[in-house]
Phi, psi and omega in degrees: 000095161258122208272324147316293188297339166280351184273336201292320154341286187280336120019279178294318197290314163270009148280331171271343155271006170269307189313303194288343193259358195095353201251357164237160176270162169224138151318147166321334187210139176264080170237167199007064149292162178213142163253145182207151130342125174272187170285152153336301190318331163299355174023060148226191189255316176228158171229139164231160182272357173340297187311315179298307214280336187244013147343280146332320229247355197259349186050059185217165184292164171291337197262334146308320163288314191316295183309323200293258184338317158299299197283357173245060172213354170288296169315317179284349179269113176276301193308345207272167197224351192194165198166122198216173189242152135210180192295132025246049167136342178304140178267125177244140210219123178251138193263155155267170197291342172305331190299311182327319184288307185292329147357276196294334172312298206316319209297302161357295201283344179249048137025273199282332178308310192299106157142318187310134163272128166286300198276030133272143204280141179268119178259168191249170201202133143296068192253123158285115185211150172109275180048041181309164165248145216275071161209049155170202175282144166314082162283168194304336182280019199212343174269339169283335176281345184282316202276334165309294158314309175277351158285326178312258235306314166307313162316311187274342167257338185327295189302348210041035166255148188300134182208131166237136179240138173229172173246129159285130148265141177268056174239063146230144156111197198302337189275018162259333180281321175310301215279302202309299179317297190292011191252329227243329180276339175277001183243007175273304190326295196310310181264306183278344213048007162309135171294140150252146213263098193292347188272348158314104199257036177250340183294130166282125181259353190317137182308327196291000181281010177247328183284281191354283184315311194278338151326300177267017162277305197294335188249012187208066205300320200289336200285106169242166236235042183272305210222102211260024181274327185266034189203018207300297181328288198300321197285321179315331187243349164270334151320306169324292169280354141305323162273012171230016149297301150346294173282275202333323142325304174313297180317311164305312162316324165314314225081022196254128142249183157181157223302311179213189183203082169291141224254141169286298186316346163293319198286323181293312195295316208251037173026051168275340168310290199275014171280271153018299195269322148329347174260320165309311174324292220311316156323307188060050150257038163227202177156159204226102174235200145243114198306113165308181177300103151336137167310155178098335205234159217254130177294323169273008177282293183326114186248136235227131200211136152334123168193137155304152174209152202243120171268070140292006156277017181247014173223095201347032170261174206265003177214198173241150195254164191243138192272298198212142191283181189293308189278042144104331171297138184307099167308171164293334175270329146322273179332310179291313199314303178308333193288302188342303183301337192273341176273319170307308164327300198274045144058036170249160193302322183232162173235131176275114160271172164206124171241089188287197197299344183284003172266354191290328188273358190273358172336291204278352187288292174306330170282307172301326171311329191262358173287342200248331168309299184289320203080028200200128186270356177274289179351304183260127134249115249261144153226112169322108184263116194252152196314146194267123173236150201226107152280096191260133187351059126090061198188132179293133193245116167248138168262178171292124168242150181280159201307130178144131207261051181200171191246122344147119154294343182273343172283357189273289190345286210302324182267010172203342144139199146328270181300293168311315182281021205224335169292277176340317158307316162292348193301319205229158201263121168326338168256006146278130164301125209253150196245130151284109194251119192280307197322315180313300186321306176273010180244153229241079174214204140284336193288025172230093159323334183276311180327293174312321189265317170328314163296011190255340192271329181281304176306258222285003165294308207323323174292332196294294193320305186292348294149357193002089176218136162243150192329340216252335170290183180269157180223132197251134170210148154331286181258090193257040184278088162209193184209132201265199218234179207267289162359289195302305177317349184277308158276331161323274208333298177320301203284319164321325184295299180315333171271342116011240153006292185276334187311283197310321162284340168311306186294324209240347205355102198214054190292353196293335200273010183261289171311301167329308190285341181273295174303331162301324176280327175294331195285313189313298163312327213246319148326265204287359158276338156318330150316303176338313206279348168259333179249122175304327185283358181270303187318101202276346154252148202250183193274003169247048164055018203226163171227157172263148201314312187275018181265285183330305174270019138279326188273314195297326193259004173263337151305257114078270184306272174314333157321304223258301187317304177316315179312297175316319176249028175051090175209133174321119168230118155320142176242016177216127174197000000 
């Protein structure tokens, strides 16, 4: 039940019988009227811009149509209990507490239901995320974007929309010939005694190219390892698949899966690249000119060259891009271009990039591509994942890593679990830099959010448990002729929100506004289950051990709620704590 769409509903249903009577003008379209929550201070329930938005047209100030308009919304409302006008035209409408019981029947009885927009047309959705390249392990720069993606994509099945998620693999081109050489020198070390030559900077130096090797020594006894020219093509791919047995593993640690994993060296061998650039041809988005120096980069050093090029300033980048360099080989952005194409072909309405921050700038190249590719400027939507600073007793925080100039998702898993690491991570809005503070993380307060709510969720097991009823069924009564109290109503209000809550991050992919929205509602509980201790009339078991039906569907519809939150961004909640 959102409870905003139905007043915007009932709303309309009385402008159009003031419209049909002579006594209002109505616009071609009743769009952007709005219902909202006002601040507290206003002690009502809901507020609308009715008055404003139709004001002009009606040629009248907004706060005289607010009246005219309060009193027949009065009339048409048996639940409003108060109404009122301020300034500069809002109407604010206060309920009596039966509509809050009816609320909560409604919420009760759609359960499984509550929060989903029913009335948005269901798209199918393409989200790429993580696509690290598959020559090593997963770092903390790579877990906020990881964790991102798969709450989008969660948000959107929530919603009921089709979500496929996948990883790009990099595995072509020169950081594959580099990694592969370091996976063949560790197994000369290994086999041979050879030093590896750590002063190489072309080289992976991380300890973990040593489980590699003996992974691949233990399962390929017969290969032998003399000659790394004849043998390069075999190592390139059981190297690979140790490192994306590896990631996947992270991933996994995570809570992470994903649906396939598409390879770029597949997209070359089977000439989608140059499908791709035929299609440009054909288009007469390319042309073969030259690129100045990149910013950054020394001009007379630069040397200006013959190169395909793709006019991507004629889909808003800021420069024109290079397809394939002068001696004939395929850029990277080639390569990208095609996989785009490979997403368009397979028909879903959108495509989700997650980009980390090093990534940013990369925008606008892929988005005209996939603009010019589709025909359509809507089609890709890129979101950033910016960079994670790791705190320690209010000081940057490194943990021990085995040798390789990054930190481990499984070593941040290990200091701190899971569950902090996929809330926290989520704490802040994905293009702002995020500060992981471990202390914060372990400490059992508010000032730990995953803590606060997960204990909000415990405090209300904990009634269930007396009553030995469990939390996790559905809860049934008879009867709801009852009424909550300005207090309980103050979280009803809260809980109205939440399908709210979810439009706007679905629509927005916006997972940070799920947690945010979960510790406000936990902090909203944890007040007024703290009222208990002074007032007996507060309290949800009395002193025979029993609790009243509107207590029981008060805790059962804020159980619920943080369920179905949690869920979303896959994080646990303890029923003991």
């Amino acid at each position: 039940m959102n409870i905003f769409e139905k007043y915007i509903e009932k709303i309309n249903e009385v402008l159009i019988d003031l419209s049909k009577n002579g006594n209002l003008i109505l616009p071609d379209k009743l769009e952007g009227i709005t219902a909202e929550i006002p601040p507290e201070k206003f002690d009502c329930d809901i507020s609308t811009n009715v008055a404003m938005f139709l004001a002009k047209i009606n040629n009248k100030s907004p706060i005289d149509l607010a009246d005219i308009l309060a009193e027949a919304f009065k009339k048409n409302d048996k639940h409003i209990e108060d109404i009122s006008v301020v300034k500069p035209g809002f109407i604010n409408i206060k309920f009596k507490s039966i509509f809050w019981t009816k609320f909560t029947e409604e919420i009760i009885k759609n359960s499984k239901s509550f929060g989903i927009n029913t009335k948005e047309k269901k798209k199918s959705y393409l989200i790429e995320f993580v696509s690290a390249n598959p020559t090593g392990p997963l770092h903390v720069g790579h877990c906020r974007g990881a964790i991102l993606g798969d709450v989008i994509a969660n948000i959107l099945l929530f919603n009921k929309h089709k979500v496929t998620k996948e990883y790009y693999v990099n595995d072509y081109g020169n950081q594959i010939t580099n990694f592969t050489k370091s996976v063949y020198l560790r197994i000369r070390e290994i086999s041979f005694n050879e030093p590896f030559p750590l002063d190489n900077e072309d080289l992976y130096p991380g300890d973990y190219l040593i489980d590699f090797a003996k992974n691949i020594l233990k399962s390929h006894e017969n290969i032998n390892f003399e000659n790394f020219d004849n043998i390069s093509e075999k190592l390139t791919t059981l190297s690979i698949e140790e490192a994306l047995k590896l990631i996947k593993s992270n991933l996994k640690s995570l809570g992470i899966s994903h649906d396939n994993f598409v390879s770029e060296k597949n997209l070359v061998t089977n000439q989608e690249v140059e499908k791709v650039i035929d299609f440009l041809k054909k288009n007469k988005f390319v042309y073969t000119g030259k690129i100045k120096a990149p910013a950054g980069e020394d001009d007379k050093k630069w040397v200006e060259r013959e190169q395909l090029l793709f006019r991507s300033t004629d889909f808003g980048d800021d420069k024109d891009r290079a397809l394939q360099k002068s001696d004939g080989a395929w850029t990277y952005f080639a390569s990208d271009v095609a996989y785009h194409k490979n997403k368009i072909d397979r028909k879903f309405d959108y495509l989700i990039n997650i980009l980390g921050a090093d990534h940013a700038g990369y925008i606008k190249r892929i988005s005209s591509s996939v603009e010019a590719l589709s025909n359509s400027k809507d089609k890709l939507i890129c979101k950033v994942s910016q960079l994670v600073k790791l705190i320690k007793n209010k000081k940057p925080f490194k943990m021990s890593k085995r040798k390789g100039d990054y930190i481990t998702v499984d070593d941040l898993i290990k200091e701190v679990g899971k569950d902090a690491t996929r809330f926290i991570m989520l704490n802040r809005s994905s293009d702002v830099e995020l500060d992981f503070d471990f202390d914060n993380v372990i400490e059992k307060s508010k000032d730990n959010p995953l803590y606060y709510v997960q204990y909000c969720y415990a405090r209300i097991a904990s009634v269930f448990r007396h009553i030995e009823k469990d939390i996790k069924l559905d809860v049934k009564i008879n009867d709801y002729n009852f009424l909550y109290s300005k207090d309980e109503i103050n979280i009803l209000k809260k809980i109205s929100e939440w399908p709210k809550c979810i439009d706007i991050s679905s629509r927005k992919l916006e997972p940070h506004r799920i947690p945010t929205y979960l510790y406000e509602l936990s902090s909203l509980f944890h007040s007024y289950w703290n009222l208990g201790k002074d007032d007996p009339e507060k309290r949800f078991i009395n002193e025979q051990k029993q609790i009243r039906d509107d207590k029981l569907i008060f805790l059962k519809v804020i159980s619920n709620v943080i369920k179905s939150g949690m869920d979303i961004v896959s994080v646990s909640l303890p029923e003991k704590m």
